[in-house]
Z-matrix of the N, CA and C atoms (Angstrom, degrees):
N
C 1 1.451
C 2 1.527 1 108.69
N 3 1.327 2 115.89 1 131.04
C 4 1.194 3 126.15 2 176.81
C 5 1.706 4 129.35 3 -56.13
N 6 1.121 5 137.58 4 -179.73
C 7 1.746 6 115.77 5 158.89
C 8 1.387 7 93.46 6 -121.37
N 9 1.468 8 95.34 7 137.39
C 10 1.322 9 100.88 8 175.59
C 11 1.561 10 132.88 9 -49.53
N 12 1.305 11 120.40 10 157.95
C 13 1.668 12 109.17 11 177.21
C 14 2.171 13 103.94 12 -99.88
N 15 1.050 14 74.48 13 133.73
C 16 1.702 15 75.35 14 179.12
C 17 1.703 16 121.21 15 -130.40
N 18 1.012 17 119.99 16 157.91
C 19 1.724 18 111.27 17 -168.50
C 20 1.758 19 98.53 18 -141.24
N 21 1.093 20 109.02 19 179.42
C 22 1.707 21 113.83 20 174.41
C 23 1.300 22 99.60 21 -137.51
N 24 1.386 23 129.43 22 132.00
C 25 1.198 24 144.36 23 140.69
C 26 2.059 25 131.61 24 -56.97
N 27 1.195 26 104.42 25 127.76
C 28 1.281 27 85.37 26 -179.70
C 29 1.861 28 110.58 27 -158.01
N 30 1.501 29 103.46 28 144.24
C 31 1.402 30 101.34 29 -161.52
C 32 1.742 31 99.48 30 -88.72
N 33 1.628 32 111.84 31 152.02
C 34 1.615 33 112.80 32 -162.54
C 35 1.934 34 90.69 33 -77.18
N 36 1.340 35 83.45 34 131.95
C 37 1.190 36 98.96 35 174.98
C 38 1.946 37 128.68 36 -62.82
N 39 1.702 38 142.19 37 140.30
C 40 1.316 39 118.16 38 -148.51
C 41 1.070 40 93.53 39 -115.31
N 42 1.211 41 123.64 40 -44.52
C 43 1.310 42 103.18 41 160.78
C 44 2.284 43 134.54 42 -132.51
N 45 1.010 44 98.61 43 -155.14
C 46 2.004 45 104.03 44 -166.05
C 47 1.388 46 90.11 45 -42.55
N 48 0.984 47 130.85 46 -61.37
C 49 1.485 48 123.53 47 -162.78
C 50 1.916 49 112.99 48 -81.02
N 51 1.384 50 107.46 49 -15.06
C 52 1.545 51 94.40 50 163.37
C 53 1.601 52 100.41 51 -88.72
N 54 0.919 53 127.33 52 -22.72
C 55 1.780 54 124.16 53 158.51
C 56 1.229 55 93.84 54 -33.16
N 57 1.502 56 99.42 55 -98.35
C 58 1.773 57 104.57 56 -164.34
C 59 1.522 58 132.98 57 -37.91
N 60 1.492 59 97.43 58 -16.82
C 61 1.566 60 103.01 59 172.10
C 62 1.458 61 117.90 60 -70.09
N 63 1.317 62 91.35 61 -50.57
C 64 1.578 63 104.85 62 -155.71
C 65 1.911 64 108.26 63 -82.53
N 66 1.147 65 94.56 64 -14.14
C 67 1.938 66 102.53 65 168.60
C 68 2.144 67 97.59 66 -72.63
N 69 1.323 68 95.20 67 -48.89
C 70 1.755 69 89.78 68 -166.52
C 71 1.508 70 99.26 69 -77.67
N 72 1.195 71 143.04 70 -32.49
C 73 1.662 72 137.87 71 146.50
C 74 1.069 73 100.26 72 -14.71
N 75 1.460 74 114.42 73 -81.40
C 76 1.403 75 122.54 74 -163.68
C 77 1.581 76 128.39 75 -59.91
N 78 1.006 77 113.04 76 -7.76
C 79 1.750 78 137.12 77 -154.16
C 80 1.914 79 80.54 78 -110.32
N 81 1.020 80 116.87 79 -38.75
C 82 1.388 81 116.02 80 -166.21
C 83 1.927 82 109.56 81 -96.08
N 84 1.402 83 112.50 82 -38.37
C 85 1.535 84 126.71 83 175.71
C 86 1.963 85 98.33 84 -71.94
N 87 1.474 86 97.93 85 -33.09
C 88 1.855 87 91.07 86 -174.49
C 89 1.770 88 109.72 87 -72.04
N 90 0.737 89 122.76 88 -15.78
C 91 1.729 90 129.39 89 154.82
C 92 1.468 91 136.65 90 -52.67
N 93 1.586 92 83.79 91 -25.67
C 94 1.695 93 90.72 92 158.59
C 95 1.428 94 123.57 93 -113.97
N 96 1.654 95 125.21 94 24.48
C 97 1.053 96 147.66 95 109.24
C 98 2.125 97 79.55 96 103.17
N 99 0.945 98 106.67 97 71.55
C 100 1.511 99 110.03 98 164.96
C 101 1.376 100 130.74 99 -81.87
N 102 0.834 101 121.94 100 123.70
C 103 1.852 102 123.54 101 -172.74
C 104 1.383 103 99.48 102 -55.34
N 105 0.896 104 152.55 103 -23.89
C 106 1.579 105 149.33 104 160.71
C 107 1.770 106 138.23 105 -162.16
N 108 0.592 107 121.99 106 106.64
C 109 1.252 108 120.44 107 169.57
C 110 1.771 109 132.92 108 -52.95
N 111 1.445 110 130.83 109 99.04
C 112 1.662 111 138.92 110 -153.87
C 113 1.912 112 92.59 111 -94.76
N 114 1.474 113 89.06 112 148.69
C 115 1.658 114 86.70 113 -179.20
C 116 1.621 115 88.52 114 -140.32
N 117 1.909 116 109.05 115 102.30
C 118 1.401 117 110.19 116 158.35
C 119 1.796 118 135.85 117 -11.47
N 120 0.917 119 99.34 118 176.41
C 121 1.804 120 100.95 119 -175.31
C 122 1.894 121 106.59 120 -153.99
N 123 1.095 122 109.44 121 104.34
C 124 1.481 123 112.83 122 -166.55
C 125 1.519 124 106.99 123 -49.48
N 126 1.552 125 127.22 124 167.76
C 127 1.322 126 123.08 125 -164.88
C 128 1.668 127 87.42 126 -89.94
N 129 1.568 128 99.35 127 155.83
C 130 1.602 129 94.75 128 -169.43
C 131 1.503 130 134.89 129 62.48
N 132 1.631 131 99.59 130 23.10
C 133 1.763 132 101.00 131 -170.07
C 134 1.196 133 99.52 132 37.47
N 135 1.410 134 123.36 133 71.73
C 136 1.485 135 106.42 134 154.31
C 137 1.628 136 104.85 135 -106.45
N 138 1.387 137 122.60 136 3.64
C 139 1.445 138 113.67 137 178.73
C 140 1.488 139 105.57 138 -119.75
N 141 1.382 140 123.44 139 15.03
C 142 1.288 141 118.82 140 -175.43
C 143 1.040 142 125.85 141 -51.45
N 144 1.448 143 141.79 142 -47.25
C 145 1.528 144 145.39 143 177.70
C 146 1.517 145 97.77 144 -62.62
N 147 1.405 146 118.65 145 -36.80
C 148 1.551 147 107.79 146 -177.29
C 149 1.471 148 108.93 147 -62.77
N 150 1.746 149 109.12 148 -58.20
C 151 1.258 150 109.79 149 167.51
C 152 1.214 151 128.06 150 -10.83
N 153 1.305 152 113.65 151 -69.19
C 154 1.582 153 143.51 152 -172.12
C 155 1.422 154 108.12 153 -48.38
N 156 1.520 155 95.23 154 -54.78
C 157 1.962 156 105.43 155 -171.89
C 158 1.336 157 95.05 156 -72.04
N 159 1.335 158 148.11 157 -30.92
C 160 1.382 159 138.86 158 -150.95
C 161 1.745 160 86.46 159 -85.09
N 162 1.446 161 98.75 160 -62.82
C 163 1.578 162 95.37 161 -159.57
C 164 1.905 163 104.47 162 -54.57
N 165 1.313 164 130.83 163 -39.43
C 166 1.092 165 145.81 164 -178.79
C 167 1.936 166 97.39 165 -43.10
N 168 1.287 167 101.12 166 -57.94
C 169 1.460 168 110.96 167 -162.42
C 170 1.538 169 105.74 168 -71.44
N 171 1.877 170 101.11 169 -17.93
C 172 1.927 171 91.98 170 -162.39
C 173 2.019 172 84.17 171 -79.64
N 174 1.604 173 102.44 172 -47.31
C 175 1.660 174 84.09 173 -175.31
C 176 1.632 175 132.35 174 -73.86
N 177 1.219 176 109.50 175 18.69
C 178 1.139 177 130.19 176 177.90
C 179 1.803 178 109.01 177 -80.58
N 180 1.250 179 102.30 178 -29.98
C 181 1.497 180 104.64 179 -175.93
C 182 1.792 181 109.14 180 -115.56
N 183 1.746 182 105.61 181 17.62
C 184 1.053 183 88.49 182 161.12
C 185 1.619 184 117.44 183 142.04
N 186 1.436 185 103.67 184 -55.07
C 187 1.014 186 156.76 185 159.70
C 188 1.294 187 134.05 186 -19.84
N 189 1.581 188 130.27 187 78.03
C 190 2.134 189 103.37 188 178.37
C 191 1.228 190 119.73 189 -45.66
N 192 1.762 191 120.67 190 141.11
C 193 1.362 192 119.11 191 -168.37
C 194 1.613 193 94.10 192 -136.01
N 195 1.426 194 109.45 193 142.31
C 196 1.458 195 108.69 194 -175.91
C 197 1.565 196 90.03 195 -136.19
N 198 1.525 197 114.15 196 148.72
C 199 1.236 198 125.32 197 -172.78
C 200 1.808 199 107.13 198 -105.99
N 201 0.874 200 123.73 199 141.14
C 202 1.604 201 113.87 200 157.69
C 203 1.356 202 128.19 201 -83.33
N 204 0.838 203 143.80 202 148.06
C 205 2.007 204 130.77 203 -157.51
C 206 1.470 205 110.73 204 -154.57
N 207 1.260 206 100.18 205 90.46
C 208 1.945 207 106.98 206 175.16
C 209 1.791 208 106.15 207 -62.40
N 210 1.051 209 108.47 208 -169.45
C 211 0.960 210 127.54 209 -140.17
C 212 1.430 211 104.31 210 -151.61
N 213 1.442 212 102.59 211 -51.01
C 214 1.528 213 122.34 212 -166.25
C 215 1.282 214 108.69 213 -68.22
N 216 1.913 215 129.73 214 126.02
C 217 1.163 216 104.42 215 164.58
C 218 1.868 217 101.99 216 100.78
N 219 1.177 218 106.56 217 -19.12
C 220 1.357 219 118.56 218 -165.87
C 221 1.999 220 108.31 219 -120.92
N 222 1.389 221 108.45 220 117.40
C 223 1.345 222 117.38 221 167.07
C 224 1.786 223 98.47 222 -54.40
N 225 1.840 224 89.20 223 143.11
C 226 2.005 225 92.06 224 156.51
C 227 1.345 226 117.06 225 -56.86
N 228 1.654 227 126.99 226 -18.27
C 229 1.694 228 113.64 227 157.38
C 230 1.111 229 120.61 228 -68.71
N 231 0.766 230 135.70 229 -56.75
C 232 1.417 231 143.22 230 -169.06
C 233 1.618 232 114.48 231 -55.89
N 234 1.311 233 106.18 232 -44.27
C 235 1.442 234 109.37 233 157.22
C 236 1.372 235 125.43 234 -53.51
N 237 1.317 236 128.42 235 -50.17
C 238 1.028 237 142.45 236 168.51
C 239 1.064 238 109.14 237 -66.58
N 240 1.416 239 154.99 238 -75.52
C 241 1.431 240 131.38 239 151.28
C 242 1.700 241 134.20 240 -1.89
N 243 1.484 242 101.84 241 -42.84
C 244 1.497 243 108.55 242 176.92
C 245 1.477 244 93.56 243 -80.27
N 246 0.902 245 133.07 244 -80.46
C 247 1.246 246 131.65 245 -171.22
C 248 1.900 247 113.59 246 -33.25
N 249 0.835 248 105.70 247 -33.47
C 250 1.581 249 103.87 248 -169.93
C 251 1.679 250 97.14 249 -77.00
N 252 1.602 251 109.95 250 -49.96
C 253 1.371 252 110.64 251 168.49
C 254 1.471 253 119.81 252 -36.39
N 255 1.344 254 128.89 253 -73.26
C 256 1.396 255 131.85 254 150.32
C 257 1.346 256 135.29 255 0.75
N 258 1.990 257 99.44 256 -59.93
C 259 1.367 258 110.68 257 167.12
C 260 1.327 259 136.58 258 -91.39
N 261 1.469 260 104.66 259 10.64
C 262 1.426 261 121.88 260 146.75
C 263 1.276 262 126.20 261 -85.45
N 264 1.179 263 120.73 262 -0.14
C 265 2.045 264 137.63 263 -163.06
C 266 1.993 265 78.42 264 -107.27
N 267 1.058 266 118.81 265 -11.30
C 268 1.493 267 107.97 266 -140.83
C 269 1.480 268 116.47 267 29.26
N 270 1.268 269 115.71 268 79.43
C 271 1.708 270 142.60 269 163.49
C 272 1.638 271 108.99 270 -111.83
């Protein structure tokens, strides 16, 4: 029997102290050794730059980081822009 693959979801934090939370979350969820860690995307890109910095910061320490990416609210540039951003992070 295999072990399962498991990941954590997590919404970008707004401000210094949801920072500081959500790094020691993670410091504590990375112990049970998850194939990646996903960082929500507010409705209407309204958290996108957070998005960005969260996922930026989770692979910064190590970490696979997967972004979530609406659609809604969003030109086909702009999408494509985010995305290219991303694939310059190699994300």
């Amino acid at each position: 029997m295999s072990n399962p693959v498991i990941s954590f979801e997590f919404f970008p934090p707004k401000t210094a102290e949801g920072v500081a939370k959500l790094r020691e979350t993670r410091k504590q969820l990375a112990q049970l050794q998850p194939k990646f860690f996903s960082v929500t995307f507010g409705a209407g890109g309204s958290t996108r730059d957070r998005t960005m910095d969260t996922v930026l910061e989770i692979q910064n320490e190590g970490h696979e980081a997967a972004p979530h990416i609406s659609c809604i609210s969003s030109s086909k540039q702009e999408i494509a822009e985010l995305l290219q951003a991303y694939k310059a992070k190699n994300i």
